[in-house]
C-alpha positions as CSV (number, residue, x, y, z in Angstrom):
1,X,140.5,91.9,87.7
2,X,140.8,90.8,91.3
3,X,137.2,92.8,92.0
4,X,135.3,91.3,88.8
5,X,136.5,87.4,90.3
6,X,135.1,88.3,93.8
7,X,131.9,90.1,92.2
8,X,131.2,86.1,90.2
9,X,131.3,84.7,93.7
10,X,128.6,87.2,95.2
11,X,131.8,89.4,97.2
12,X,130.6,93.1,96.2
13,X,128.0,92.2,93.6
14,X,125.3,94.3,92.8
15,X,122.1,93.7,95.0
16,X,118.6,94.4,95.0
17,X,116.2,95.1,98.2
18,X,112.2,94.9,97.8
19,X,111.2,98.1,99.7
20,X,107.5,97.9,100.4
21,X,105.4,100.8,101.2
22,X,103.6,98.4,104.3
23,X,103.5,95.1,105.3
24,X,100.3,94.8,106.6
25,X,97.7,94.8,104.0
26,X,94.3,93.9,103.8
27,X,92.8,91.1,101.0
28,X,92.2,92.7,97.6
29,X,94.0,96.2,98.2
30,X,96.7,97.3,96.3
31,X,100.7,96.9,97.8
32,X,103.1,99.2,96.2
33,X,106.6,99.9,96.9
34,X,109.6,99.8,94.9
35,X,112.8,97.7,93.9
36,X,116.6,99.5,95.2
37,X,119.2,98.4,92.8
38,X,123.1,99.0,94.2
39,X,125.8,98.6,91.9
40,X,128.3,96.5,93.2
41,X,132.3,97.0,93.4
42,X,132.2,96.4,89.2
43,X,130.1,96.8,86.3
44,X,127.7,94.3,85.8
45,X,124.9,93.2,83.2
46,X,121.4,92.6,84.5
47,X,119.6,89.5,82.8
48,X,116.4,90.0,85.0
49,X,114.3,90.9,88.0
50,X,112.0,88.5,88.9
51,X,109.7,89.3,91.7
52,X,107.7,85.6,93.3
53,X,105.3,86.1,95.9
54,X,104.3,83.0,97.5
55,X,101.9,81.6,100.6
56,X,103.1,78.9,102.5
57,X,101.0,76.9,105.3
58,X,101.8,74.3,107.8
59,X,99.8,71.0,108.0
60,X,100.6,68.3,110.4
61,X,104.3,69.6,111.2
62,X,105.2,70.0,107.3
63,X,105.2,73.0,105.6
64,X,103.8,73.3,101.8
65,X,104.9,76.4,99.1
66,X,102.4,77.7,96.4
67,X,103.5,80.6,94.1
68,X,101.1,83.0,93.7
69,X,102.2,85.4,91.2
70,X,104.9,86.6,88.8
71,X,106.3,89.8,88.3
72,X,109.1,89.9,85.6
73,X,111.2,92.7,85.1
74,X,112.6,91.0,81.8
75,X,114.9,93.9,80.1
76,X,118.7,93.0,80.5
77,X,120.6,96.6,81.4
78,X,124.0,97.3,82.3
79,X,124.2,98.6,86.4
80,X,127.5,100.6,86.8
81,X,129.6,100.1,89.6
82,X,128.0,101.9,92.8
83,X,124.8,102.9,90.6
84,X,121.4,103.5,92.5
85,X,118.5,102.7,90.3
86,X,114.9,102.6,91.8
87,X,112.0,101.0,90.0
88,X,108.5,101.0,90.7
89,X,106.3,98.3,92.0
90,X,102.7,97.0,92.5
91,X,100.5,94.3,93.6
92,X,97.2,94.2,93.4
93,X,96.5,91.2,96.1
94,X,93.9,88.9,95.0
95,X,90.6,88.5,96.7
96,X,90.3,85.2,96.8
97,X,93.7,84.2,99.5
98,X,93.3,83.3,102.8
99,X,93.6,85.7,105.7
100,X,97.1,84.9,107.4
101,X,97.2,82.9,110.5
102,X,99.9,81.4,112.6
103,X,99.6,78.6,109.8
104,X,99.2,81.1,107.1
105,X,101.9,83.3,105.6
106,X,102.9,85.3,102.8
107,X,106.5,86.4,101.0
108,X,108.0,88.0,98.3
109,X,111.1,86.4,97.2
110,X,113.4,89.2,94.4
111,X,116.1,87.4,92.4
112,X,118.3,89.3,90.4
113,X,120.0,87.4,87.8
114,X,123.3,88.4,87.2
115,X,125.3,87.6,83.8
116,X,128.2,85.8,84.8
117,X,128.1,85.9,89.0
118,X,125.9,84.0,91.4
119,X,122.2,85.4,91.4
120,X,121.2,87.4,94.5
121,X,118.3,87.1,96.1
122,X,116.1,89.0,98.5
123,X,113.1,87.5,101.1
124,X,110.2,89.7,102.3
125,X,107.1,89.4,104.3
126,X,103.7,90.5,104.7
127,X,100.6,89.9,106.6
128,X,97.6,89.8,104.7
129,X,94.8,90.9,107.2
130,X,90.6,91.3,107.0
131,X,89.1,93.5,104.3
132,X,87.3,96.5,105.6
133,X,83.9,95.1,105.8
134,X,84.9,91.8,107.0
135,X,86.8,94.1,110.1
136,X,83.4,95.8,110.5
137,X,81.6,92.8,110.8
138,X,84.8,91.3,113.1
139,X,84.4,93.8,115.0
140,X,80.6,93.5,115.7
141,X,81.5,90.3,117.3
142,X,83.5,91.7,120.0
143,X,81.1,94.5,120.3
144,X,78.6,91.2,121.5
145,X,81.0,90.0,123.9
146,X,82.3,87.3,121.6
147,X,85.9,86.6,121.8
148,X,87.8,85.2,118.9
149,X,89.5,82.5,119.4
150,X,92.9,81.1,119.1
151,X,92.4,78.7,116.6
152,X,90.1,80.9,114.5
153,X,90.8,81.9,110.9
154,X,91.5,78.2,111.0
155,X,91.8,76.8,106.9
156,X,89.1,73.8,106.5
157,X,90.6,73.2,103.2
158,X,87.9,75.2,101.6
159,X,88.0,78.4,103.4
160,X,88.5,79.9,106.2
161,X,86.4,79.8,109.4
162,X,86.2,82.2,112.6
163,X,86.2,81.1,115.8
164,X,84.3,82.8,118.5
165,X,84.0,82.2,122.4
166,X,80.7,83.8,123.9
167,X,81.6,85.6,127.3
168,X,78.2,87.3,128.1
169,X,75.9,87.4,125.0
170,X,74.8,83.9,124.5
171,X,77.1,82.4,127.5
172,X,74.8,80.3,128.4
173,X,73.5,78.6,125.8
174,X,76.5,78.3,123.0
175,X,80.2,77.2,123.9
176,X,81.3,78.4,120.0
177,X,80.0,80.6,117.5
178,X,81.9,79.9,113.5
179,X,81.1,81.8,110.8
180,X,82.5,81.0,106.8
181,X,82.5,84.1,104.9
182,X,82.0,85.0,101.1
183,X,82.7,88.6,100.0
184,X,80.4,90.1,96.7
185,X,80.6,93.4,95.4
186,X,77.4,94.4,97.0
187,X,76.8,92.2,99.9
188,X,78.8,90.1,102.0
189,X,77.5,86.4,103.3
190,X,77.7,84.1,106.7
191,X,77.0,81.0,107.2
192,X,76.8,81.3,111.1
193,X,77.4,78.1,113.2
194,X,76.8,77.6,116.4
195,X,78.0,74.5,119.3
196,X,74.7,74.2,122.2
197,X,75.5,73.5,125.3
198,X,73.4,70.4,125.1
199,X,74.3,66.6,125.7
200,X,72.1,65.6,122.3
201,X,73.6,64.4,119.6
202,X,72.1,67.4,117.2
203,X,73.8,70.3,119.4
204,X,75.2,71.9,116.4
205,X,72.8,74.4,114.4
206,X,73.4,76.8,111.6
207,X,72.0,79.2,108.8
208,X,72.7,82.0,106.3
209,X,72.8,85.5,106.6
210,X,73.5,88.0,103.9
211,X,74.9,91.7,104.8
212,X,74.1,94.2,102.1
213,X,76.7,97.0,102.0
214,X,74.5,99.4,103.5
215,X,74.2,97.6,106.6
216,X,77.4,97.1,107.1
217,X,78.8,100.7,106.8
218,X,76.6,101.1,110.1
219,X,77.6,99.5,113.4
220,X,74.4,100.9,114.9
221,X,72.5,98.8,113.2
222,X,74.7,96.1,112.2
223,X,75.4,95.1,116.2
224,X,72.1,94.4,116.8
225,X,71.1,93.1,113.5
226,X,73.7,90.1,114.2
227,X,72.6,90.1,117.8
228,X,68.9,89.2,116.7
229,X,70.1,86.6,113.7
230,X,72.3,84.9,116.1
231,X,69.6,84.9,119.0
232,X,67.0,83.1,116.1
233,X,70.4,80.6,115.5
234,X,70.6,79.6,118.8
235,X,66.8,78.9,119.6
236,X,65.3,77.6,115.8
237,X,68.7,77.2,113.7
238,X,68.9,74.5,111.5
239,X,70.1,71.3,113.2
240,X,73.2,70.3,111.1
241,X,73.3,66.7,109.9
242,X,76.4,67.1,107.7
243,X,78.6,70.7,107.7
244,X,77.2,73.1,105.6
245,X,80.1,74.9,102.6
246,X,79.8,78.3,101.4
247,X,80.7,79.2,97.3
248,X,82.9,81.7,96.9
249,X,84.2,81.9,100.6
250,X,88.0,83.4,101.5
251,X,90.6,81.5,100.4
252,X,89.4,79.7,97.8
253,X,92.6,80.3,96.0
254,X,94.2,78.1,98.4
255,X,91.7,75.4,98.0
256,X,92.4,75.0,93.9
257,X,96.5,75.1,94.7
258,X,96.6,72.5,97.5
259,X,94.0,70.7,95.1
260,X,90.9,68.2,96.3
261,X,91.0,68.4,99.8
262,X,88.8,65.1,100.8
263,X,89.9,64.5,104.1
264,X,90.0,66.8,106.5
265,X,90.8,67.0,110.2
266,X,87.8,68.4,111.8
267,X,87.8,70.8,115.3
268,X,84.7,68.3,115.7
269,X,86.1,65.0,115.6
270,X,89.5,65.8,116.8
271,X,90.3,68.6,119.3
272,X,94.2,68.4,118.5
273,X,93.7,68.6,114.8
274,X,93.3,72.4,114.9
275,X,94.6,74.2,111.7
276,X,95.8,71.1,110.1
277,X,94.2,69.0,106.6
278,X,95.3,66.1,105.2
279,X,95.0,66.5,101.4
280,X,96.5,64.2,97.9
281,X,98.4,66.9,96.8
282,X,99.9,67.9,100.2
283,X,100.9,64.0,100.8
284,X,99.9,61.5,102.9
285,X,100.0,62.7,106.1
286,X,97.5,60.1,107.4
287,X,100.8,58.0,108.1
């Protein structure tokens, strides 16, 4: 009697761990692992599993929640008293999320519901990193002697952008090279920015490139490829007279949770506005 009283309060209930297989996993692969059930000091009846995987970002020193997806595990069982169960579990993680950042993360959060005792609950998290392509191209930018910078991967409220700092290639003509990014099945596309070192008003320039598969399976020719496009930027580019978007860029997903995003803080205008957005949904953080 004494043990099933403790067992409503949480002392030796049954628990459940989210065991995951990695957590680092790059945008649109597949996370599997599986869910540890331990039987508590006394028999109880499980009501549910319910597994909520969440992103959460930081704007202007608040931080906003957005559930992502559901997994249910809706069949109520009985879990003996010290049992072990082990069920599986996968993820496929949507293409469409941003990459994490220091503003960017992701969790799982596993509640087991308990028929007569406090739920328990369990917290796990991951880092969602580049897909393979996108790390090729990535890392054809360092191969240039471009250095990504702090504040890259930085969330516009659209998508994400990348942040670059020439050290050799282009040092003396660029301060910062941005790309936006949009991943298709057989191609992947940039729209490449770049900041002259130039007192004129027009010093930013920019244009599209698109990267067929093929290409990008071969650094050999994908270094110099991006070498010549960025050289063309950075002496005919287009001169920018608002900031060009990109359909279909990463992180999209983020852009329909958090809503219309009409004002944004831009790197441009205001140096210490760096990964932060003002947005309707997100609340007025103007004030």
């Amino acid at each position: 009697m004494f043990k099933d009283i403790m067992a409503r309060f949480g002392k030796g209930s049954s628990r459940v761990d989210l065991v995951l297989s990695k957590t680092e996993i790059p945008l649109g692969e597949r996370l599997e692992g599986e869910l540890q059930l331990h039987g508590g000091s006394v028999d109880q009846t499980i009501q549910e599993i319910r597994i909520e995987f969440y992103f959460e970002i930081k704007s202007n020193d608040k931080v906003h929640t957005h559930l992502v997806a559901v997994i249910p595990y809706q069949a109520s069982f009985l879990l003996r008293a010290d049992q072990k169960r082990r069920v599986p579990f996968y993820l496929n993680i949507p293409t469409d999320l941003p990459l994490s950042n220091p503003d960017i993360r992701y969790f799982f959060t596993t509640k087991l519901s308990i028929a007569g005792a406090l739920d328990q609950t369990d917290q796990d998290e991951i880092k969602i990193l580049p897909p393979e392509r996108l790390e090729r191209i990535l890392h054809a930018f360092y191969q240039l002697g471009l250095k990504e910078a702090s504040h890259s991967r930085f969330f516009n409220g659209e998508t994400q952008e990348f942040y670059f700092t020439p050290t050799v290639f282009l040092a003396d003509v660029a301060s910062e090279v941005i790309f936006m990014v949009a991943m298709e099945p057989e191609r992947v596309r940039l729209v490449l920015e770049m900041e002259l070192m130039t007192t004129k008003e027009e010093r930013f320039v920019d244009m599209e490139v698109t990267l067929p598969n093929h290409l990008i399976s071969q650094p050999a020719t994908l270094v110099p490829y991006l070498q010549e496009a960025l050289n063309h930027l950075a002496s005919v580019g287009r001169k920018q007279n608002q900031k060009r978007k990109i359909l279909g860029g990463i992180g999209g997903f983020a852009a329909e949770a958090l809503g219309s995003l009409g004002d944004l803080f831009s790197k441009r205008s205001n140096q210490t506005a760096i990964g932060k957005f003002i947005s309707q949904i997100l609340g007025n953080d103007k004030k």
